[in-house]
N, C-alpha and C positions, 0 to 999 in steps of 0.2 A: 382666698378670701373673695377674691374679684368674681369669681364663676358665682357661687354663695348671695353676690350680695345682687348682681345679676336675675339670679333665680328668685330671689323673694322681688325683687321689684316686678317679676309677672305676675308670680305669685298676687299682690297686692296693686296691680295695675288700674283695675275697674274700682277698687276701694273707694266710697265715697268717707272714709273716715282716716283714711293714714296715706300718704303721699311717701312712696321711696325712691328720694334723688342721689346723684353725686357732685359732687363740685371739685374738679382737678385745679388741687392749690399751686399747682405749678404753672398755671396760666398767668401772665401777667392781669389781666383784667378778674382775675380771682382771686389775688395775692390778699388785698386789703378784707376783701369780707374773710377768708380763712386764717388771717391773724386778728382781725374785730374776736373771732369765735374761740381764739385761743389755741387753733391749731398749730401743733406742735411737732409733730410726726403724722407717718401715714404706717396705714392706714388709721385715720381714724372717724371715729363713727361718734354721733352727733344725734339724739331724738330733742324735739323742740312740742312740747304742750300745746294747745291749740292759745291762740292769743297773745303767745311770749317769742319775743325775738331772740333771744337768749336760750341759745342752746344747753344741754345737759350730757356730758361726756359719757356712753353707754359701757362700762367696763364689764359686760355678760359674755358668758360664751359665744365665740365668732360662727359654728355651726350653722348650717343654714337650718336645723330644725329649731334652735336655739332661739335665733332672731324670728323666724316664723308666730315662736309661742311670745314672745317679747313684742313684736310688731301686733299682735291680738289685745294686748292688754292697755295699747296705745289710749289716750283721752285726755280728757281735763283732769286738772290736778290742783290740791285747796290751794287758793288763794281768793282774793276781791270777789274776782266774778264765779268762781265757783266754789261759797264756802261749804255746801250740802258734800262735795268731795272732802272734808278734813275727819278726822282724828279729833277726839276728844280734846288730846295737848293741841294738834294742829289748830283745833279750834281756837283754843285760845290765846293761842302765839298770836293768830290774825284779829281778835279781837283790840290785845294789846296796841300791838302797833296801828290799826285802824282807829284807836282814841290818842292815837298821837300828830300833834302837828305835823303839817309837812317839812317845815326847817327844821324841826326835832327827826323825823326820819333821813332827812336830809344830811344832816351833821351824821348823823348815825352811821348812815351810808360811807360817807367819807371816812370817817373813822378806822371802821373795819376794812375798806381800800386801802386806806396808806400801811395801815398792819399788814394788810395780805402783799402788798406794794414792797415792803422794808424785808418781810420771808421771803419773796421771789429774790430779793436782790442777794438776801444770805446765800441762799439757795443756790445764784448763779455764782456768786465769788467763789463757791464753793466744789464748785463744778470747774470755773477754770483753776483753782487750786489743784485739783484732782488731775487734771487734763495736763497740767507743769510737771506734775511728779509721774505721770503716765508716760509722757515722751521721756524725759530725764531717765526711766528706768529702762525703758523700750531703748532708748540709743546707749544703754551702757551693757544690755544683754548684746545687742546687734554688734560692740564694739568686740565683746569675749568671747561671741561666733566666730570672728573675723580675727581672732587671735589665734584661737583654738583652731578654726578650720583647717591647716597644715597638718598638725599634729595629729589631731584624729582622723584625717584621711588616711597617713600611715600608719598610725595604732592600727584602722579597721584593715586595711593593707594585708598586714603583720599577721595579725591573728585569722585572715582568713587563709594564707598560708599557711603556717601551721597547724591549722585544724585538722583534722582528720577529714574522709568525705560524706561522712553522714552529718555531721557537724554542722556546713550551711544549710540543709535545710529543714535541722531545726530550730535555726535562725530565722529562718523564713515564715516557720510555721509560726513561729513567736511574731514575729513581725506582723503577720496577716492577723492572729489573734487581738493586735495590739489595736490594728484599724478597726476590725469590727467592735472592739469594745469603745471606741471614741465615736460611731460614727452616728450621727442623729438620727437615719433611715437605717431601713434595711441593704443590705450591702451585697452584691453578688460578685462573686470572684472568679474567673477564671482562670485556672492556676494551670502550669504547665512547665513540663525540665527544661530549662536551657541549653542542657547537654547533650 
């Protein structure tokens, strides 16, 4: 991602229209603006409209061709200052709320905050509920390793004695097939007899 996001800020270096920065939330003097922004994990990626401080989470393909055609399309977006950019509905969502008071927007706001405020909070209970039954399961599989571990060291012992000698290494071959079908990348093996 890092090389990618590198390349399009040359890419976009001279731009008088799209700025591409990073801000490392792991600096202490960056902490607070990259929690303001709601960053959560890394990487992540952030476009801001021209005039709004309040960033928009970009969930598009990370490709560097991807964000190239995405970082193009960059501009203003309907609201106040620029209602000539809405949508027919968009227009009229802006209408609405611009024939409304400000303490009527205002409450409004708040509103839909403490909603979204009360789901964050489900949300995380729900995540350390998850994360209780996650270790709870994790330390009773680790306990049955450590049970079993004896016994199937000597079962596998056992049976590789009395295998015949073609037998391990179609163990092996199974074995090897087993990696490749789990492994995320391309896999290259160098194989060779022990004997």
């Amino acid at each position: 991602m890092k090389p990618d996001w590198d390349a399009l800020g040359e890419e976009f270096e001279n731009s008088k229209k799209v700025i591409i920065g990073d801000v490392d939330c792991t600096l202490d003097k960056n902490k607070k603006l990259c929690e303001d922004q709601g960053v959560k994990g890394y990487p992540t990626l952030m476009y801001y409209p021209p005039l709004e401080n309040e960033g928009i989470k970009y969930e598009g393909d990370r490709s560097l061709e991807a964000l190239k055609k995405f970082a193009k399309t960059l501009g203003p977006v309907c609201g106040p200052k620029f209602p000539a950019k809405c949508s027919e509905e968009e227009k009229a969502a802006l209408d609405t709320y611009m024939a409304k008071e400000l303490s009527e927007l205002t409450t409004e706001l708040e509103e839909k905050e403490a909603v979204l405020g009360a789901e964050e909070a489900k949300h995380q209970e729900l995540l350390k509920s998850l994360q209780a039954q996650f270790e709870e399961s994790n330390k009773a599989l680790e306990e049955k390793k450590a049970e079993f571990a004896p016994s199937l060291r000597m079962v596998k012992a056992v049976i590789k004695e009395k295998q015949p000698e073609a037998a391990p290494a179609a163990a092996a071959t199974a074995a090897a097939r087993a990696v490749f079908n789990r492994a995320p990348a391309p896999v290259c093996m160098y194989a060779r007899r022990l004997h």
